[in-house]
N, C-alpha and C positions, 0 to 999 in steps of 0.2 A: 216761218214762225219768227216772231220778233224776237229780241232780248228779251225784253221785259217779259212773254207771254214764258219761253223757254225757263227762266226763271223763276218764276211763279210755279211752271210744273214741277220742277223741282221741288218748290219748296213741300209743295201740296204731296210728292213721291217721298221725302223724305216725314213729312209727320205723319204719312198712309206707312209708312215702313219699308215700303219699296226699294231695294240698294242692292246695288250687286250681288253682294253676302247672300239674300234672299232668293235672289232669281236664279244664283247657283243650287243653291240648296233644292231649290225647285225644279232644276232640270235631273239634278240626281234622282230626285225620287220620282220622274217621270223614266228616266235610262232605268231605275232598278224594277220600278212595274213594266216595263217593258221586256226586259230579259229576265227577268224572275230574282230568285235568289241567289243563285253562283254566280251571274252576270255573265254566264255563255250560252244561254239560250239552249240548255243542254235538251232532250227529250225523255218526256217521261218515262220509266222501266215498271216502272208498278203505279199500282192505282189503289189505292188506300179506302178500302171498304168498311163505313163505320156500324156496326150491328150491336146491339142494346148496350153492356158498359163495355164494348171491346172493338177491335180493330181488326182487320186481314188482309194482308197483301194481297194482291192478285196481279202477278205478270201481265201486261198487256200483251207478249207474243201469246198466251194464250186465248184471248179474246178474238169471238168471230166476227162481228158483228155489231154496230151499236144502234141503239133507236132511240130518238128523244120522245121523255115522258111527263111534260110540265117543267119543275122545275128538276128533273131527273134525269139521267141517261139511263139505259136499261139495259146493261153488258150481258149477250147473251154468249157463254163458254159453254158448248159441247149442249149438252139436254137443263143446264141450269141457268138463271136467269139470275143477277144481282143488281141492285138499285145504287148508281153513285149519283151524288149531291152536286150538280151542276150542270153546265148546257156544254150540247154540242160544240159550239163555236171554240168554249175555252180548251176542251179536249182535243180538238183538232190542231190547233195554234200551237199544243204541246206533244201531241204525237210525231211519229218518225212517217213524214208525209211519202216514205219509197213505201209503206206502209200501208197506210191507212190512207183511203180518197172516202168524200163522201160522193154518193150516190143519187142521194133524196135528200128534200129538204129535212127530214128527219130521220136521216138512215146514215154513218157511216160504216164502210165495210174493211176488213184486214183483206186486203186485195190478194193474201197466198193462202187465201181460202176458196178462192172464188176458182170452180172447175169449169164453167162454161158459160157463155152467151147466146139469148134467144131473142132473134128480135120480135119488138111487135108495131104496134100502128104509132104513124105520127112522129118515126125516130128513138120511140122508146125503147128499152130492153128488159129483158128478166134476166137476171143473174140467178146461175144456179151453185151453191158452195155446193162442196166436196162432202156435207154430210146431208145435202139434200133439200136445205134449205131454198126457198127460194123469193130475192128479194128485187125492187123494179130501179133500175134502172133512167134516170126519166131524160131527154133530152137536153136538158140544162145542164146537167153534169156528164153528159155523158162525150166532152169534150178535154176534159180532167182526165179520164180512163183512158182517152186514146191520147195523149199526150204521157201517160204513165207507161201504156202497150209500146210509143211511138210507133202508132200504125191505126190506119181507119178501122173501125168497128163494120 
């Protein structure tokens, strides 16, 4: 880059607003969506259930279960089913991952639910929980689970 070009971009960064001051400010708000709001990456404890003018907590230790439903997740606790407002992805990113694996593109599970393994074709598995649930397993993730077990499936 010449002087004169190096100069010119300057000029062009400085009347665009571009200057340090900026590109700081813009890294911070890239580090605070990245770790949330405490800025320790902490893990979600409750999951904030919004129902007509009101709110409910719901512990995640007690969630069995999750299945994505559009723009939903679908926490199923014990014989009841609750609707939270988000995807998968985000919920995952915030969970206690000694916790929670997913399983299926649209399925995470609390892995100290899960009572046993069945295999079936192709590398797949059925996951059976402890209340008798029973949710599939698919080859894709099922490298996640045995890095959780530390041991082959």
């Amino acid at each position: 880059m010449t002087p004169t070009s190096s100069r010119k971009l300057r000029t062009v960064d400085s009347r665009a607003g571009i200057d340090g001051s900026l590109a700081r400010g813009s890294l911070k708000k890239v580090r605070f969506a990245a770790t949330g709001f405490f800025g320790t990456g902490r893990r979600l404890d409750h999951l904030v259930l919004k129902k007509n003018k009101g709110a409910t907590l719901l512990p995640v230790d007690e969630i069995d279960w999750m299945e994505g439903a559009g723009v939903y997740v679908q926490l199923h606790v014990g014989t009841k089913t609750h609707l939270y407002r988000g995807s998968l992805n985000y919920l995952l990113a915030r969970l206690d991952p000694y916790r929670f694996l997913r399983i299926h593109r649209s399925t995470i599970v609390n892995i100290k639910r899960v009572k046993e393994f069945h295999r079936r074709s192709h590398g797949d598995f059925t996951l059976r929980l402890k209340d008798g649930t029973e949710l599939l397993l698919t080859r894709y993730f099922r490298r996640s689970v045995e890095q959780w077990l530390q041991q082959r499936l």
